[in-house]
FIDRENTOR-59606 format. One record per residue: residue in three letters; x, y, z of N, C-alpha, C in turn. Coordinates in steps of 0.001 Angstrom, whole numbers, plus 500000, padded with zeros to 6 digits. Layout:
<nodes>
ALAXYZXYZXYZ;...
</nodes>
This chain:
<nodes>
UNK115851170297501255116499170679500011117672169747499698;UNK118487169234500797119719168530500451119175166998499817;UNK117972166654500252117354165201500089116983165268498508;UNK116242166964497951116043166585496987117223166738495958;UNK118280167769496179119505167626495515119838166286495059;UNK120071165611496375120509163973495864120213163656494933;UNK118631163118495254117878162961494503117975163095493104;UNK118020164510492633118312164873491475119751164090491279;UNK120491164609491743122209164279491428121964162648490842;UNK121736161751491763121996160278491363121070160133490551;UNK119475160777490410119023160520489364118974160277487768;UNK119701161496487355120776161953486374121839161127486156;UNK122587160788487592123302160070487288122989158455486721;UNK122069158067486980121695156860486348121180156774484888;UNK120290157977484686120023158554483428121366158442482520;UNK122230158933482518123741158685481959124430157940481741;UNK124164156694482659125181155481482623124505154978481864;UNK123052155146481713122104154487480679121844154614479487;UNK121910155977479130121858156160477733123327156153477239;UNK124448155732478174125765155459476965125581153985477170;UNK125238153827477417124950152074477282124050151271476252;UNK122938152069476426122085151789474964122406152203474080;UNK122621153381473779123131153659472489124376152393472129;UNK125408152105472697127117151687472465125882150018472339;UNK125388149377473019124588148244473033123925148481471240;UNK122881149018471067122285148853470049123187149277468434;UNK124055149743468946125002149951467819125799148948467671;UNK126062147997468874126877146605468761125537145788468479;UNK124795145580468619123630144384468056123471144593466845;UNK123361145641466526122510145986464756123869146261463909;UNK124930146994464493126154147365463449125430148665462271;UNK124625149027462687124355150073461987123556151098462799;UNK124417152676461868123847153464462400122520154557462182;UNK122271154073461228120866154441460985120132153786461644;UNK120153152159462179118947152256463001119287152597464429;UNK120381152504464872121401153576466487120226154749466063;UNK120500155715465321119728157087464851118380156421465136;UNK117809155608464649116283155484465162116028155385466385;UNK116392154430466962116595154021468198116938155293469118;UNK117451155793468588117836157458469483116678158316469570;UNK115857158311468072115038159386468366113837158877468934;UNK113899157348468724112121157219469681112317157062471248;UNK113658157195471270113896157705473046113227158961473418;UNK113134159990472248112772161176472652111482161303472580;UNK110612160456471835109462160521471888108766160398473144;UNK108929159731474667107443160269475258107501162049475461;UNK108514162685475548108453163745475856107555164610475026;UNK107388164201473697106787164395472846105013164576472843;UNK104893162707473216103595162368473244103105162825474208;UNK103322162161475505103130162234476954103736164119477986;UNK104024164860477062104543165703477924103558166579478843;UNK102309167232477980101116167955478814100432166624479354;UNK100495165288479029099830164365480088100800164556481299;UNK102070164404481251102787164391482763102142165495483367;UNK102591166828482853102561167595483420101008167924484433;UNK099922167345483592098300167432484311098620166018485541;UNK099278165123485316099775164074486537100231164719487500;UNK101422165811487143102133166286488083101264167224489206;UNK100482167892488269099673169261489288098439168292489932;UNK098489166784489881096880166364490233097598165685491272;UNK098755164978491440098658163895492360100718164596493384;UNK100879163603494494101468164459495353103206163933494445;UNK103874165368494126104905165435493585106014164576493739;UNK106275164515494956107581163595495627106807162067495862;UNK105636162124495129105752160287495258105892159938493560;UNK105789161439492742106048160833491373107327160734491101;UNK107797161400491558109673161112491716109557160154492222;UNK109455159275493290109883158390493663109426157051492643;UNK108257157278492237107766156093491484108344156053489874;UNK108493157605489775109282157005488388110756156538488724;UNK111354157126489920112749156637490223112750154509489830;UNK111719154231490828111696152483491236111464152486489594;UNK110506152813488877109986152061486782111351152276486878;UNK112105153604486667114016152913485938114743152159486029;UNK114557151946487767115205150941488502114645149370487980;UNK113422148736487707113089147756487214113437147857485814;UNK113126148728485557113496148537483731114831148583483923;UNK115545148861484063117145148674484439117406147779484323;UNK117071146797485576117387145403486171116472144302485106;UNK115879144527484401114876143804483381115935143840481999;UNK116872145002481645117322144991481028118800143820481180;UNK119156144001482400120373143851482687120097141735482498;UNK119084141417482993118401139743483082118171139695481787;UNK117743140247480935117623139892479385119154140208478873;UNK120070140710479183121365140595478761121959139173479045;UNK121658139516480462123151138306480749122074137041480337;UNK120826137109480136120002135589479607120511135725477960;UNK120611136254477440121418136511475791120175136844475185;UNK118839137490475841117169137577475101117218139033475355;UNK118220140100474786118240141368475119118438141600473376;UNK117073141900472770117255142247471260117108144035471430;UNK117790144063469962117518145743469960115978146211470085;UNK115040145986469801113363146276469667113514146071471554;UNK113535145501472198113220145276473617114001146389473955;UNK115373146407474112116170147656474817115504148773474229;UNK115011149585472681114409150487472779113105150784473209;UNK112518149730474061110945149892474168111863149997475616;UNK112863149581476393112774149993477836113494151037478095;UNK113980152040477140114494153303476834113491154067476918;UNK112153153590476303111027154558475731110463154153477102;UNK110463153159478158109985153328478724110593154368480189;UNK111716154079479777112510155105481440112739156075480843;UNK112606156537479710112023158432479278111017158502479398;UNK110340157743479310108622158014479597108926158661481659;UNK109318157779482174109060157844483462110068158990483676;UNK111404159543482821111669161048483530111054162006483070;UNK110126161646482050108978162620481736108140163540482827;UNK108299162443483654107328162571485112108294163533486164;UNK109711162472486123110530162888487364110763164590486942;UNK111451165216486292111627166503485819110437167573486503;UNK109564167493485447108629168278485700107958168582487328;UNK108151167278487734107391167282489018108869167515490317;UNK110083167970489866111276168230490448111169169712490486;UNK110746170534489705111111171539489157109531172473489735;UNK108518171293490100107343172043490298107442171719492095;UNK108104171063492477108122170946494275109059171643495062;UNK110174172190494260110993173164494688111045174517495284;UNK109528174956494694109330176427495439108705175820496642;UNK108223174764497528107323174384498699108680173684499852;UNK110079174032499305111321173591500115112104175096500341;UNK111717175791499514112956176941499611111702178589499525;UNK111908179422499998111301180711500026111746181542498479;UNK110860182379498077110934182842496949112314183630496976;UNK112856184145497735113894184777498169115192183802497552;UNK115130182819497462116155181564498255116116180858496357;UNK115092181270495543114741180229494386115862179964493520;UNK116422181138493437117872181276492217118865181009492841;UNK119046181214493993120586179786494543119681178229494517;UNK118261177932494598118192176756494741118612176144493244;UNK117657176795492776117873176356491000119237176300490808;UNK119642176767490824121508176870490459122011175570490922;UNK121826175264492165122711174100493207121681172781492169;UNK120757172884491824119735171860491379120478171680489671;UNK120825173011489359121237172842488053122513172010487780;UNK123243172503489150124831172025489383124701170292489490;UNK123841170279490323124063168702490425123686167938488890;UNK122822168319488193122501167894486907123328168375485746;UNK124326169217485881125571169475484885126512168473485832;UNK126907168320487077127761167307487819127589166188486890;UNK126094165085487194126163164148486471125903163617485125;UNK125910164873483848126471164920482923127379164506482859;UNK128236165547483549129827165553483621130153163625483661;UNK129860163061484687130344162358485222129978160708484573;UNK128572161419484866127572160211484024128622159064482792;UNK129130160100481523128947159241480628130959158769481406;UNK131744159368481838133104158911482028132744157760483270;UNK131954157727483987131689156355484642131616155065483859;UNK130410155285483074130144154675482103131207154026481280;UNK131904154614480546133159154422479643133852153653480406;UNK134334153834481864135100152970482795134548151713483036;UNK133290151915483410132532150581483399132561149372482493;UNK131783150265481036132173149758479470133420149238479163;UNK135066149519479597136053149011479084136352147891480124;UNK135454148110481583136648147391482591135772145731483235;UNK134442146155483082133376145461483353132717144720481976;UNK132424145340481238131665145113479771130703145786480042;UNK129800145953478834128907146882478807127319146557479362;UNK127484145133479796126347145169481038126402145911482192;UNK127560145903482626127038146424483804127212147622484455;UNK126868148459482969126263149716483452124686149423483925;UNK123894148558483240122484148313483929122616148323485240;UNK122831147203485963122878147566487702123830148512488272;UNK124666148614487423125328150735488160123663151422488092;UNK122787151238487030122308152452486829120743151893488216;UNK120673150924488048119616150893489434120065151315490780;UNK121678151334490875121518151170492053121770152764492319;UNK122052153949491105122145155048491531120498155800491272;UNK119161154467491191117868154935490815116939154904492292;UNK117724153548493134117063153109494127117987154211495359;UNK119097154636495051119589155449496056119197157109495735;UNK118414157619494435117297158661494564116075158530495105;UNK115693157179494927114038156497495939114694156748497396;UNK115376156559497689115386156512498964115504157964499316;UNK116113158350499054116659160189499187115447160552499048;UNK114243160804497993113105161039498002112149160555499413;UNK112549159302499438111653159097500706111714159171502061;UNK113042160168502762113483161018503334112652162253503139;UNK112532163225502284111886164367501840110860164291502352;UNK110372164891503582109107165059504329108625166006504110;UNK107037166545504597106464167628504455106373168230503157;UNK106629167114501601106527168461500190106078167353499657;UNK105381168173498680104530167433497240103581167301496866;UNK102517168252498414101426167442497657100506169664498339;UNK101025170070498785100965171735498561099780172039497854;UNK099976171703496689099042172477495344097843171851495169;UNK097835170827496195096507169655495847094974170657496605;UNK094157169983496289092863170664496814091931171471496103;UNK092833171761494450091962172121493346091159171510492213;UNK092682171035491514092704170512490680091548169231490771;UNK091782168728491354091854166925492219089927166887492071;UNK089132168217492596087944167916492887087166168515491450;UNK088210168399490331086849168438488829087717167152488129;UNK087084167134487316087408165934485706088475166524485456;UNK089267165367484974090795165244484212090701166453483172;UNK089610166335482022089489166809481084088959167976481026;UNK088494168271482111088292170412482044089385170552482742;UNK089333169563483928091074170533484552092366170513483390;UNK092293169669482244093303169776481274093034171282480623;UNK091728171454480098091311172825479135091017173800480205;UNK090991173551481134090846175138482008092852175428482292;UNK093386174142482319095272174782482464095546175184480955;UNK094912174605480119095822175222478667095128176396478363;UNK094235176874478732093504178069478578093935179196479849;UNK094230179007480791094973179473481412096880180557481051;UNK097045179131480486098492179020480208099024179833479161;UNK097480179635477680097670180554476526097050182168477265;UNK096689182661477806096011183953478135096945184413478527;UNK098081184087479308099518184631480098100475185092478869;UNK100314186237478383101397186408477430102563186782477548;UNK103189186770479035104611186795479462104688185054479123;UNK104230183966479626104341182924479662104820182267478441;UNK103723182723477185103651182556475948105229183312474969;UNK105502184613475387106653184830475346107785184386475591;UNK107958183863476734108749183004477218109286181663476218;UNK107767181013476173108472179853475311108302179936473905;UNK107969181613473039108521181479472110109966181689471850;UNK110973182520472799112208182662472868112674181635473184;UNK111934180637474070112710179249474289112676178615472657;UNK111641178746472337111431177799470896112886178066469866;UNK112429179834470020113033180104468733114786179822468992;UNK115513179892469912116515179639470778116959178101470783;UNK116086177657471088116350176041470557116344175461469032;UNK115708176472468439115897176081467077116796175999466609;UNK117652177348467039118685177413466409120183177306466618;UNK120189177234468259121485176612469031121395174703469034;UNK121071174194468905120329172808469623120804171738468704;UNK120582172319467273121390171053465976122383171274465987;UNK123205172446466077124551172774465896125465172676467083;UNK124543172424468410125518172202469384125363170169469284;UNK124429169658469082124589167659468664125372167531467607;UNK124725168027466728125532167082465077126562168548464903;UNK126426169696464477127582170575463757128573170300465330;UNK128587170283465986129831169853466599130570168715466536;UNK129911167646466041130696166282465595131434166738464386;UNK130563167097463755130939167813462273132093168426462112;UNK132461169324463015133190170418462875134666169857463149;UNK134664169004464810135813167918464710136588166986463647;UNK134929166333463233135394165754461879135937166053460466;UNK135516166805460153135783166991459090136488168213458965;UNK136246169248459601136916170799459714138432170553460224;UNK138575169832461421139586169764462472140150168156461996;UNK139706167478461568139894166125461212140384165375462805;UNK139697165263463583140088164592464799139092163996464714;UNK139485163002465634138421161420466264137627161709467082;UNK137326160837467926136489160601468599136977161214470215;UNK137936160611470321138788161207471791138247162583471571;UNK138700163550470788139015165143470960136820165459470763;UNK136330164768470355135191165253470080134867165467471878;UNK134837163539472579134637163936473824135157164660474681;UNK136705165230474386136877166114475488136190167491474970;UNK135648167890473899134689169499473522133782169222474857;UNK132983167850474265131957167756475417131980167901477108;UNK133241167048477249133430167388478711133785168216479222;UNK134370169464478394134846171270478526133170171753478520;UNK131725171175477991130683171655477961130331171866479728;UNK130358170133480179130191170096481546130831171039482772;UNK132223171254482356133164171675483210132716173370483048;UNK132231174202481869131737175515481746130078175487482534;UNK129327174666482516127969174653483213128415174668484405;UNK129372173626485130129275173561486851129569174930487161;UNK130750175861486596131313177239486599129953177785486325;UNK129551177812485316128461178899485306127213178994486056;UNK127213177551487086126225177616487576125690178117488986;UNK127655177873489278128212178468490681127729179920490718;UNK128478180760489378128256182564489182127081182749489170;UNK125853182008489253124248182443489003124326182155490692;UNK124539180955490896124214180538492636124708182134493204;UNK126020182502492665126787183798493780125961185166493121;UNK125438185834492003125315186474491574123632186944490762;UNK123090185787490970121867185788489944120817186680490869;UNK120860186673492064119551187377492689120376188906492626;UNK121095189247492362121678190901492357120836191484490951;UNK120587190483489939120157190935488474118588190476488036;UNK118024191308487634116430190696487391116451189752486465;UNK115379188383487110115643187254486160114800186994484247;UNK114118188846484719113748188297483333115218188974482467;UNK115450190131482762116956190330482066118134189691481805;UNK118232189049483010119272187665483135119268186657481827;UNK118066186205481798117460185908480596117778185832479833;UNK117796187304479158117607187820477856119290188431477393;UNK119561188190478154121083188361478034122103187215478085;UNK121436185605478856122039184543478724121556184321476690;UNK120266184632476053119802184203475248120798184689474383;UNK120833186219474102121792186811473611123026186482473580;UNK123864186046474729125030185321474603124955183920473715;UNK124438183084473786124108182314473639124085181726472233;UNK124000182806471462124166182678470221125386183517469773;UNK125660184764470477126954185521469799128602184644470595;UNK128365183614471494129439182821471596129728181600470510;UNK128827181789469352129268180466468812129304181265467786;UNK129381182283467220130017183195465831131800183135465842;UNK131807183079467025133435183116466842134147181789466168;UNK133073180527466285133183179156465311133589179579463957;UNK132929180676463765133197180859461850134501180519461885;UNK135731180978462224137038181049462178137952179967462651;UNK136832178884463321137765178324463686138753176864462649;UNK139750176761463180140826176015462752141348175405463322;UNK141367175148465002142038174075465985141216173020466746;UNK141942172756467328141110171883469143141187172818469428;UNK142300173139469821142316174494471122141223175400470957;UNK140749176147469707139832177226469618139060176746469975;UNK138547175955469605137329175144469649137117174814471223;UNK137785174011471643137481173784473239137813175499473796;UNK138273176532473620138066177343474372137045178347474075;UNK136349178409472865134839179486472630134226178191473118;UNK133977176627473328132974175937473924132977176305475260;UNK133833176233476017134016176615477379133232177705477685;UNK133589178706477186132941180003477075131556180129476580;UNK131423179769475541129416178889475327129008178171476443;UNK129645177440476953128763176148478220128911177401479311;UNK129635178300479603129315179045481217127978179657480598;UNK127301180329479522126350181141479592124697179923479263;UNK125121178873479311124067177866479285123089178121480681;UNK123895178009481758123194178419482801122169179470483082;UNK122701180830482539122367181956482647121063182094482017;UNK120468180676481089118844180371480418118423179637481567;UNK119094178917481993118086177464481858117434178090483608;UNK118813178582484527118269178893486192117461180185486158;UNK117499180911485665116579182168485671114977181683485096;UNK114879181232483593113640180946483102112902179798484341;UNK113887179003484671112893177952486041112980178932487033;UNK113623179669487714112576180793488795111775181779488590;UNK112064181994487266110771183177486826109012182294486620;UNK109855181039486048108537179724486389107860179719487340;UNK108055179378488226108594178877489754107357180293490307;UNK108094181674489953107150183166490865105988183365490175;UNK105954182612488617105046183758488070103655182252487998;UNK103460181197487840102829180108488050102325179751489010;UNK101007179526489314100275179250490471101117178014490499;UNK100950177815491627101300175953492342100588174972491450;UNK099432175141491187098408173583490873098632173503489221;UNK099450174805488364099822174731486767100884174358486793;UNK101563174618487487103303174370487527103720173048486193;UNK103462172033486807103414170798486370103621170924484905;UNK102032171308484572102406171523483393102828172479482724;UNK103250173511482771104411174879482304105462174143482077;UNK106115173755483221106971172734483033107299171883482176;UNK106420170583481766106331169743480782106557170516479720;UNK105346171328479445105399172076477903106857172833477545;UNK107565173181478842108948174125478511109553172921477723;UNK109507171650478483110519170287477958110290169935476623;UNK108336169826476288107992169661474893108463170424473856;UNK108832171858474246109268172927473382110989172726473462;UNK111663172522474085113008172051474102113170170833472967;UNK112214169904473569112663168558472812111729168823470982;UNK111175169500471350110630169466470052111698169977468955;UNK112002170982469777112940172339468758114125171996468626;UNK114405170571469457115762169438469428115815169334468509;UNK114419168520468079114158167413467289114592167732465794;UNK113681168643465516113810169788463677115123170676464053;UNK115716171635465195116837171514464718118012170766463898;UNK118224169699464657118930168459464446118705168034462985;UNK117657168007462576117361167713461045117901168709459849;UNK116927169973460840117999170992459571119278171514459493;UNK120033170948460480121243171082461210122050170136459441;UNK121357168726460386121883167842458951121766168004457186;UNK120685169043456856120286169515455996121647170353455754;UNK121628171176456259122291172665456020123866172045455946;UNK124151171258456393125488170977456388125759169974454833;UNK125454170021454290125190169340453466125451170705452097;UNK125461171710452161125543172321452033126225173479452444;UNK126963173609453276128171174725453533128571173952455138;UNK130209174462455113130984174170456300130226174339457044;UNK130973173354458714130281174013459713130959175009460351;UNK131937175630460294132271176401460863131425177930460046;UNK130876177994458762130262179298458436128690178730458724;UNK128192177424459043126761177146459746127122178253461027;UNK128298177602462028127609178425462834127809179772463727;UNK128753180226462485128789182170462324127465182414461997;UNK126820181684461401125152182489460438124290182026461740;UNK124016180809462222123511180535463350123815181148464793;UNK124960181301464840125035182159465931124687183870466017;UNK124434184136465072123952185981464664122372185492465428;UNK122401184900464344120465184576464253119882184189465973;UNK120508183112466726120204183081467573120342184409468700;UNK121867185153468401122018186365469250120907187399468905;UNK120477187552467844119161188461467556117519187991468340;UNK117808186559468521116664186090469185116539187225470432;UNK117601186810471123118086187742472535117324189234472224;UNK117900189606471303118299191438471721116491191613470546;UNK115485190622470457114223190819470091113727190684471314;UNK114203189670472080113374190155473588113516191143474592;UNK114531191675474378114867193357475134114109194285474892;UNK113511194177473239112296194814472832111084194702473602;UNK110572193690474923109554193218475532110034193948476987;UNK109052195426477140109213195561478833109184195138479490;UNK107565194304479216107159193003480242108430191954480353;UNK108911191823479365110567190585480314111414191622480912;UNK111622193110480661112702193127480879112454193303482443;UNK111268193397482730110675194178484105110706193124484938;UNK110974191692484171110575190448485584111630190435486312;
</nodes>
């Protein structure tokens, strides 16, 4: 378990040094931010394209060598990036095709992190693991982009590239420590065709209507927290609060500093409470912590209902991955997984749009009093479901 922690931890952490680097890079090559905005969103695309392909990768072949192999693709695309810099042949079109390509490859790492975890820890043991797994991945949030920034002012903005290999090749290695896991679930899948074992898991997957429940509350939940926590929070600094850029990033880094806290109280507290209730009560929070935005008028408010929003982030994300985790055979995992990410990133995606829509049209501070009801009703519609409240 400690090997795959690492693992995770520096993984993330390279993930971070990387995407403040491309972004701050392609916004210095082009000077514009509409195509930065493009360039951003076809980062998100393999998750998109490729997400039920990972996930049928993940349940077919042995877990901890797809971590490791997507770890080494970042690590080369890294170092590929970093040789087309310092050669001066680092155009914006190349850096976003090796963006699209090291999201493509945590397409892989995620899913197949999240599906090898119950074959290290006993079902007993799942909701402190998840938690400590969550912690290290709110850690290098946290940390990720203020490395970065140090790097960026003190180094230049190359060399976050080889920061970010060398915290890709020190998860390969941590992975390849990890003995005895990954490959558990094999012995089914493996002996039919790609393509019924694809339609016998999605036919599977739709018949489970706890499952299906699940990620319509994820959907509907992301719809409507997800634009307003990216863009109506720039927004709200800007133009509501009239502050810069400094005060925007410290909201964000009060986000990090409420996840590590909230992730600790699930590690100490989450197996005392059933995780489908846990749930449904992080969901519920989740939206009635950002109504108190209607009113706001400072930094201070503002960084202290965020604080208070980022501790109940946890209280979704570690419960829904162990209720994953008990209620999923081993050889689907994979892909449950993926599809949770496709439904995240999807519901990113059109949030974010109508996020920008709607603001365009009324403050953000009354966006997200109306958004935060709506999402808290998401919650207290799934309390209506025995079947969650019973998991």
């Amino acid at each position: 378990m400690a090997f795959l922690w690492t693992a995770q931890f520096l993984s993330q952490f390279g993930d971070s040094v990387f995407q403040i680097a491309f972004i701050w890079i392609i916004l210095d090559l082009t000077g514009s931010k509409s195509a930065t905005g493009l360039a951003a969103t076809i980062s998100y695309l393999p998750s998109l394209l490729f997400g039920i392909l990972a996930g049928l990768v993940v349940d077919r072949l042995n877990r901890r060598m797809i971590m490791a192999g997507a770890d080494a693709a970042r690590a080369l695309l890294l170092g590929l990036a970093a040789a087309l810099y310092w050669a001066g042949q680092l155009t914006p079109a190349l850096l976003t095709a090796i963006a699209f390509g090291a999201a493509s490859a945590s397409v892989l790492f995620y899913p197949a992190r999240d599906s090898i975890l119950p074959e290290l820890v006993p079902p007993a043991g799942l909701t402190r693991a998840n938690a400590w797994v969550q912690l290290s991945q709110q850690g290098a949030f946290f940390a990720g982009p203020m490395v970065a920034g140090y790097l960026i002012k003190r180094f230049g903005v190359a060399s976050a590239f080889p920061t970010g290999v060398i915290f890709f090749v020190g998860s390969l290695a941590a992975l390849l420590f990890l003995k005895g896991a990954g490959a558990a679930h094999r012995g089914g899948p493996t002996t039919v065709g790609v393509m019924q074992d694809f339609r016998a898991g999605m036919r599977a997957i739709a018949s489970d209507r706890t499952l299906v429940l699940l990620l319509a509350l994820t959907a509907l939940d992301n719809l409507f927290i997800m634009g307003p926590a990216i863009v109506g929070n720039a927004v709200l600094v800007r133009d509501t609060l009239h502050g810069d850029a400094s005060a925007y990033a410290l909201v964000e880094a009060v986000y990090g500093v409420g996840m590590i806290l909230g992730s600790l109280s699930i590690a100490r507290l989450g197996s005392r409470v059933g995780n489908g209730r846990l749930l449904l009560i992080g969901i519920t929070l989740d939206g009635l912590t950002y109504v108190p935005l209607l009113f706001c008028r400072s930094l201070l408010f503002l960084i202290v209902v965020s604080f208070i929003h980022s501790l109940v982030i946890p209280v979704i994300t570690i419960p829904r991955t162990t209720l994953l985790q008990g209620m999923i055979p081993a050889r689907l995992q994979g892909r449950v997984f993926a599809l949770v990410s496709v439904v995240v990133v999807g519901m990113t995606a059109i949030s974010s749009g109508l996020t920008g829509l709607a603001l365009d049209r009324m403050t953000a501070p009354a966006l997200f009093g109306w958004i935060g009801a709506a999402a808290g009703m998401t919650g207290l519609l799934g309390f209506l479901s025995t079947r969650l409240r019973r998991l």
